[in-house]
N, C-alpha and C positions, 0 to 999 in steps of 0.2 A: 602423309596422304598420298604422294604419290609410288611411295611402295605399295601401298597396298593397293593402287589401282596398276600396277606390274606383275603383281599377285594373283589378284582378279583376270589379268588380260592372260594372264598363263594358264590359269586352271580353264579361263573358257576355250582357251587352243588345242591344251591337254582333250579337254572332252570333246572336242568337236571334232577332231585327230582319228580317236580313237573311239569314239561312239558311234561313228558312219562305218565302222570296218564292219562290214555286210559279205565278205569273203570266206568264210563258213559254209556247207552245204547241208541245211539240214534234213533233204531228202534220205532215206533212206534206203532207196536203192540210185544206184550211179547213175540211172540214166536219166537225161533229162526231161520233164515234159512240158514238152510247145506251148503257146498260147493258143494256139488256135483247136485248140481241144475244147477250149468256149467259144460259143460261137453262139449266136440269137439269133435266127432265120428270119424273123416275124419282124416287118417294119411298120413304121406309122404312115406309109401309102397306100399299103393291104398287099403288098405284093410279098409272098412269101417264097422263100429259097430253101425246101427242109428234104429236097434230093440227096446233099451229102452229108447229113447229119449221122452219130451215131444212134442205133436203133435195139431197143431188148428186143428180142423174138423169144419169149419163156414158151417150154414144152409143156409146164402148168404151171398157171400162178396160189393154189389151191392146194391144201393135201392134208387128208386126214389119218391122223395116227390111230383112230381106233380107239380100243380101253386098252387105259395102262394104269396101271399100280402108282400109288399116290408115294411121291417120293422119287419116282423115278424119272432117268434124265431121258429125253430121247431128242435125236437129230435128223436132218433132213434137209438133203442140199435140192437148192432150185439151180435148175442149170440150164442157159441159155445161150444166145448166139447173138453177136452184133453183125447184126442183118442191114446197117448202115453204111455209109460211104466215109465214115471218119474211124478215129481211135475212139472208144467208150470209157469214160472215167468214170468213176464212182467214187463220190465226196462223201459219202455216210450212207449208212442203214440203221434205222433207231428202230426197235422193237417200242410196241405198245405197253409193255410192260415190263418190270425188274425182272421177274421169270425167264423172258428171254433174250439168247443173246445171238447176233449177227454177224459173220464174218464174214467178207467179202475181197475179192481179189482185187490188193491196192495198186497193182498197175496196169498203165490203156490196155484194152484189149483190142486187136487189132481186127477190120471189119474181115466175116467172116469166121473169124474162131471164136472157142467156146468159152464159157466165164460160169464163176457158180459162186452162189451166194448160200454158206450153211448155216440154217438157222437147228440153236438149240435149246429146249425146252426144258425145264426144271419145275416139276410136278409137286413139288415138296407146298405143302400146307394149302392144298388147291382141291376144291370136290366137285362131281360133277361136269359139263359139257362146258369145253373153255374155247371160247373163240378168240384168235390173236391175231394181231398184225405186226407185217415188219414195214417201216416204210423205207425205199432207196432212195437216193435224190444222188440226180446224175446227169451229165453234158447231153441229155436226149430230149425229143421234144414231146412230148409233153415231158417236164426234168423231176418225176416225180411216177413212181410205179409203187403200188401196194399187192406186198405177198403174204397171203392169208393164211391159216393154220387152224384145225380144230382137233382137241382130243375130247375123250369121256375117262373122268380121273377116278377111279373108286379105292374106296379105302380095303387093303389086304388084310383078309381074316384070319 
């Protein structure tokens, strides 16, 4: 009995040893980013502080591709500026649909310079006037911006 409770007390040391080793980094560029890249301005007295937040300033949040041939991919970067007083993070961009896809620059962008999010479209089995969205969700206040997209898809004769 009491080996086996030597046993017990080793294997819980063993894992408690070596399951808190959180020393790993799994950012994937070296440098690091602060906390205070989140930030809530908005408190429950109504006094609001969104002076130094980061801020999109989009040149357009809208763009139309025209007619394109069914099957075909096409692309088109939105590119803006943090027009804010902080770093801009961008925690995701999820398109409306499988069709398309978002890629977005995965580190702060610092206030003042430019940032660009390209989205690209896959026409493959689509007819007709397709209206899309990409949604971003990011350290800004309101934390939520939608970039909209329309094509007319015909089929090639």
């Amino acid at each position: 009995m009491i080996t086996k409770l030597k046993y017990i007390l080793l294997l819980f040391i063993i894992t408690f040893t070596f399951g808190c080793n959180n020393s790993e980094n799994n950012n994937s560029s070296n440098e690091e980013i602060s906390s205070d890249v989140v930030n809530n301005p908005l408190s429950a007295n109504g006094k609001n502080n969104t002076g130094t937040l980061p801020k999109f300033q989009f040149s357009e949040t809208n763009h139309d591709f025209g007619v394109i041939i069914q099957g075909e991919k096409v692309s088109y970067t939105y590119r803006f500026i943090n027009a804010g007083g902080s770093d801009l993070l961008i925690a995701s961009a999820t398109a409306s649909c499988g069709c398309t896809v978002a890629n977005y620059d995965k580190n702060p962008i610092k206030p003042g310079k430019e940032g660009k999010i390209e989205i690209v479209f896959d026409s493959n089995s689509k007819i007709g006037i397709q209206h899309k969205a990409v949604s971003i969700l990011a350290n800004t206040q309101p934390n939520q911006v939608t970039l909209n997209f329309t094509a007319e898809v015909i089929i090639p004769k």
